[in-house]
N, C-alpha and C positions, 0 to 999 in steps of 0.2 A: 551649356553646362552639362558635364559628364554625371550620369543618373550613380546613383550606389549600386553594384551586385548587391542580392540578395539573396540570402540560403539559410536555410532551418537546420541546424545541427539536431541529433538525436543521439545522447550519449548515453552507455551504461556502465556498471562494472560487478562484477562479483567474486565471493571468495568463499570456497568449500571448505568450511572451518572457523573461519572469523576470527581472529584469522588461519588463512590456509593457503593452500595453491589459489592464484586469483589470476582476472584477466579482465580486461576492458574494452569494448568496440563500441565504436561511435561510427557516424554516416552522415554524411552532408545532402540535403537535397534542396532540387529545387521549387521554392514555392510554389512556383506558376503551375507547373505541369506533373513535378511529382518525379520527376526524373531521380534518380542517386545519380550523385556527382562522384562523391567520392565515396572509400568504406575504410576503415581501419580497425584494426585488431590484436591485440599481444597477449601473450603468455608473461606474467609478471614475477615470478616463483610466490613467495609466502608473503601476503600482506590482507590487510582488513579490507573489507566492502565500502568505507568510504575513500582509504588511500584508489581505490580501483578505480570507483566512480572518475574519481576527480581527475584520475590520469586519462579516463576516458573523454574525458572535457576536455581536456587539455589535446590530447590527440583529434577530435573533432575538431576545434578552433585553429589549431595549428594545418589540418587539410583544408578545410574555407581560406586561411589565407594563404597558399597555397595556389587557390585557383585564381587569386587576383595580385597579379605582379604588387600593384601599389597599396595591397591592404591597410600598411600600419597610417596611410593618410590617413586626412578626417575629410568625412563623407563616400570615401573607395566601397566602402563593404557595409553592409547592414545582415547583421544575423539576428536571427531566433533561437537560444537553447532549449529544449526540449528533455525534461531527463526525468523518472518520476525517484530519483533522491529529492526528499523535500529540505534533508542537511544542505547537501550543495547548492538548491535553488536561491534558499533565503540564503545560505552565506556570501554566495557569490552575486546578492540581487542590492547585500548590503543591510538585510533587515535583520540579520541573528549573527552575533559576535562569534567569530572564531576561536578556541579556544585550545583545541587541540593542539602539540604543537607538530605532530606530522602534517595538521593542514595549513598551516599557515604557511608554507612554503608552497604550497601546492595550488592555494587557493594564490598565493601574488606570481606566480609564474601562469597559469590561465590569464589574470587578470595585466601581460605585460603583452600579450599575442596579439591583439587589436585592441583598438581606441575603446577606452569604456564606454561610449556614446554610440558605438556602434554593436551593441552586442545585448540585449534581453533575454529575461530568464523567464522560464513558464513550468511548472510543473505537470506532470500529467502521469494519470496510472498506469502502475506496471505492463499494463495488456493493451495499452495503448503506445509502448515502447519494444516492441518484437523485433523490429528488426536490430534495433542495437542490443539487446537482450539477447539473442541468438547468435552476434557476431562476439560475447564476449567468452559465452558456452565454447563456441568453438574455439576460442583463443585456447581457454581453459584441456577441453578435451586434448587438442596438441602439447598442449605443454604434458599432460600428464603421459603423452607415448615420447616425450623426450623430443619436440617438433616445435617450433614457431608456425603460427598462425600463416599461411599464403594465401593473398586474397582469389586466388583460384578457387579456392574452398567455396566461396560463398561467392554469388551474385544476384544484382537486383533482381533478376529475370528470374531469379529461383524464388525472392522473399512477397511470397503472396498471403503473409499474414496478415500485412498495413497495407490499407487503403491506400489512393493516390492521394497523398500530399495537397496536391490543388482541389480534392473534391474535401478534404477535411480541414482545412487550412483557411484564416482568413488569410491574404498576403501579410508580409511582413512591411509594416510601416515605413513609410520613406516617401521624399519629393517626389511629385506629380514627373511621369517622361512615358518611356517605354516597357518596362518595367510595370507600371501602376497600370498601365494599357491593359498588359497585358494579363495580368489581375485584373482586370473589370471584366477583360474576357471569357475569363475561369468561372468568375462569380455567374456570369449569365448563363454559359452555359450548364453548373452546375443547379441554377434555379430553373433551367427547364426542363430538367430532368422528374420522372416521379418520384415522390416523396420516399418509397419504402426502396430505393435507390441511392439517396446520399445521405452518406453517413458524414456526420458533422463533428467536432469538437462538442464534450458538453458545455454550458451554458452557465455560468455558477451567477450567484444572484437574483437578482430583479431583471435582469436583461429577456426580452421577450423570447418565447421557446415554445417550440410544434407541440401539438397535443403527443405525450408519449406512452398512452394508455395507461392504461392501472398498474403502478408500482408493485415490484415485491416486497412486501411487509414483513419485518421480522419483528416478533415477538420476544425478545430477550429475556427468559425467566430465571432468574439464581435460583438453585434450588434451595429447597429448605433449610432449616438447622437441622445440625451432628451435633455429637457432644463436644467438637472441637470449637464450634462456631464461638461459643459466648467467650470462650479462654481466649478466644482470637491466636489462634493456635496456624502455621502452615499446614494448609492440607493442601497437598496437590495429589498429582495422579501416578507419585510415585510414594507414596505410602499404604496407611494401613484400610482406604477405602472406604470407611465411617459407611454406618449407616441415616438414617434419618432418625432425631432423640423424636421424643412423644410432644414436644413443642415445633419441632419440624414435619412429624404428621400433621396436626392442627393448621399450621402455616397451608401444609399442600392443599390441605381441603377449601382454605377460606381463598388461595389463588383460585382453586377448578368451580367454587360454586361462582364469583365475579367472572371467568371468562367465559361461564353454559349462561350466565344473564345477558352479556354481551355477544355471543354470538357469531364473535366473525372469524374467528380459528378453523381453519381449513384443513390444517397438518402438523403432526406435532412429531418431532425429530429433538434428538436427546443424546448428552453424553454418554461414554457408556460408563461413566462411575456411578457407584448403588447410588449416591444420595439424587444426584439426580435421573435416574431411572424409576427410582421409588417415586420423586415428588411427578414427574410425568407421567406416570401409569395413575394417579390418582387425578389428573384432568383427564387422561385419555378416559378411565372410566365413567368420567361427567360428558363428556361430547361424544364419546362412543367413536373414537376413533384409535385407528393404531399406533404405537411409537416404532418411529424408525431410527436406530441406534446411529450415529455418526464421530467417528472416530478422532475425525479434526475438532469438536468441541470439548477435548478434556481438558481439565485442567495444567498448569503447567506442571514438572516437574522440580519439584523444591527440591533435590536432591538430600544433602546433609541434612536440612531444615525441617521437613516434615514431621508435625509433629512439635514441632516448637514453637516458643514466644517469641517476637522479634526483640526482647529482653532474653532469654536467651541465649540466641541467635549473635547478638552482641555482645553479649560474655565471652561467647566460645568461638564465633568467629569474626571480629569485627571489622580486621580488612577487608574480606570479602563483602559482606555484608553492605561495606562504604561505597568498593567497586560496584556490586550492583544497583547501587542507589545513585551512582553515576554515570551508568551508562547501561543503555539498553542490550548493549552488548558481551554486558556481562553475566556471567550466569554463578547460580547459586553453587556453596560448597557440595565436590563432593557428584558433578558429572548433572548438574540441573540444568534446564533451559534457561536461556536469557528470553528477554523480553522480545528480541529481535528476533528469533528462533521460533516464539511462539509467533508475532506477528506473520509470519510466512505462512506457518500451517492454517493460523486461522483465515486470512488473506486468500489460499489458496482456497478453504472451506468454501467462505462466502459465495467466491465463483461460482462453485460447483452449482451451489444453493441458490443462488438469484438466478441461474440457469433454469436448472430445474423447475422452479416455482415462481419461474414470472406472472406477475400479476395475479399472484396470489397472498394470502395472509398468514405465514407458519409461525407455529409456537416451537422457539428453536430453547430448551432446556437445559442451562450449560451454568459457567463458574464463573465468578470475578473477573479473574484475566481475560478471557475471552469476550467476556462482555464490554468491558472496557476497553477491549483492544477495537472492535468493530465501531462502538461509539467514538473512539478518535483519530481511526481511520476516517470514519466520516465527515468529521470535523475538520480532516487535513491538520490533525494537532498534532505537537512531537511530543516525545516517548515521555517526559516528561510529567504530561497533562494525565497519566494513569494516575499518578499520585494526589492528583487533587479531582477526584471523581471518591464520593460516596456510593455505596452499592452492599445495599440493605438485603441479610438474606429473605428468600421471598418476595424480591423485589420486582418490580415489572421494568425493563427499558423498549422502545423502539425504534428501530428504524427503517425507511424506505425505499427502496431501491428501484430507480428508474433505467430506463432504456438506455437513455443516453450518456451514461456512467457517474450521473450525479446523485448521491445519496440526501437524504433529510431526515433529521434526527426527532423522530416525535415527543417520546417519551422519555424521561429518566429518575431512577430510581422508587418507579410509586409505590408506595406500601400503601394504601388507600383500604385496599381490601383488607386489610388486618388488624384495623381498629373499630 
């Protein structure tokens, strides 16, 4: 009996603008060894980031069957998707209804390329998708000099950002032959290697996992009350900058006296808007340590909004307002961030920041949005789950960041210390 090909698709796509000029590249590899089989890439003109993705799916699955004359059988081909859009994974895995109707065309032409029995979805984060991440940049770059993408541009021999495939990979599921041989082979060899040596997929759950030393811990603190907090007023980072009211002084101080009793703040990094600059220079002055100002934790910008009620806000601009409350990809009246805009900057933050301070504990000093965004980043929740998250000002959240690119969310919303 003829064994299945197998191969790990790794798809991405993106759009400067959202839309805007966009492009997509995907890459077929093989599990065993890690080899790129194949790579593909387009300049798309103007479309959103999930139309990109999807066509990047769609372009990956379409070169997988490609390499196997008789793909559309059943049992020819066994694929892995790989992509960190977590929209495309659950729609295309069948677990989140499609609603869109740019993707509903998009998601049943992927889903006509090979046998749905033969084809699995995985999510995985952005920095664990570089090389189709990189083949979509470039799609992009060419389109904007007036050029289609040539796979001359790019090859595997060049892309030494992703590990080999066989050393971070379990194989892809399928009937015992040469193939699975050949994945036992990988597996062994890759366990006789030293440990600080093979980088692995993270581990999510209860599934057993290497000691990966002391997480980086973030401390999530909202800052205080402004006079805007109690109106529930927008304040973002593109208004009038409030300061901290004398009910949000108090707040700072009964956070800094609870975290100098506890003890384990190492480093404290802060938006740079006053109210939280003020409420972290009043724990820096309790642990005697410095703030370092960081630019990816402001607030979003509410544009038109700031400054107003979401009463308001729905008087004066309600379609918008619906839009945004629709999609994360919408942003406020008036040149504001959407949600998707902010998730990038702060996404990009975190990086830098669990880089910087592995295995250590920072008191990171920031705003609603950002806090919420890192807490459902970590959750692997859609954009959605901002909305049903409380986040009390003065409030404490946490979370921990390990080696292996798995987070755990410790704390959320405590106001403990300020009663």
């Amino acid at each position: 009996m003829t064994q299945p090909r197998q191969f790990v698709i790794e798809a991405d796509g993106g759009s400067r603008g959202n839309p805007g000029p966009a492009g997509y590249g995907a890459v077929v590899i093989d599990p065993v060894t890690g080899e790129t089989l194949a790579e593909a890439a387009e300049y798309i003109g103007v479309a959103t980031n999930n139309v990109a993705e999807y066509k990047g799916l769609i372009a990956g699955l379409k070169a997988a069957k490609a390499l196997v004359p008789d793909a559309s059988a059943d049992g020819a081909v066994q694929v892995r998707v790989r992509m960190d859009s977590k929209l495309v994974v659950e729609q295309m895995s069948g677990r989140w209804k499609i609603k869109h109707p740019d993707m509903k065309p998009l998601a049943a032409e992927a889903a006509r390329i090979l046998p749905a029995s033969a084809v699995t979805y995985e999510w995985i984060p952005r920095e664990r998708n570089k090389h189709a991440d990189r083949l979509a940049n470039e799609a992009m770059d060419a389109g904007k000099r007036g050029k289609q993408w040539e796979p001359s541009a790019s090859t595997a021999a060049l892309d030494t950002t992703r590990p080999s495939v066989a050393s971070a990979l379990p194989p892809v599921s399928g009937p015992p032959g040469d193939a699975a041989a050949g994945a036992a082979k990988a597996r062994a060899a890759l366990a006789s290697r030293p440990a600080a040596a093979s980088p692995s997929a993270p581990q999510v759950g209860w599934a057993a996992a290497p000691d990966l030393g002391t997480p980086a811990t973030f401390v999530l603190l909202r800052h205080g009350e402004t006079a805007l907090t109690p109106e529930k007023r927008f304040s973002g980072s593109g208004g009038s900058d409030p300061e901290l009211s004398a009910a949000g002084r108090h707040q700072a101080e009964c956070i800094a006296r609870s975290l100098a009793a506890r003890g384990t703040v190492e480093e404290i990094v802060s938006s740079p808007l006053r109210r939280c600059r003020e409420t972290a220079a009043a724990v820096a002055a309790r642990l005697g340590l410095e703030v370092r100002i960081e630019e990816g934790l402001r607030e979003t910008d509410f544009g038109a909004w700031e400054g107003l009620t979401f009463a308001e806000v729905r008087e004066r601009y309600g379609p918008d307002l619906d839009a945004w409350l629709a999609s994360a990809k919408a942003a406020p009246t008036g040149g504001g961030e959407s949600f998707a805009e902010v998730t990038r900057r702060v996404s990009a933050t975190r990086d830098r920041l669990t880089t910087r301070h592995a295995g250590r504990t920072v008191l990171l000093v920031t705003h609603v949005t950002p806090i919420k965004t890192l807490i459902r980043l970590a959750l692997g929740a859609p954009p959605e789950a901002m909305f049903r998250m409380e986040l009390s000002a003065a409030s404490v959240s946490a979370v921990a960041y390990y080696a292996d690119g798995n987070a755990s969310v410790r704390l959320l919303n405590d106001t403990s210390h300020l009663r």
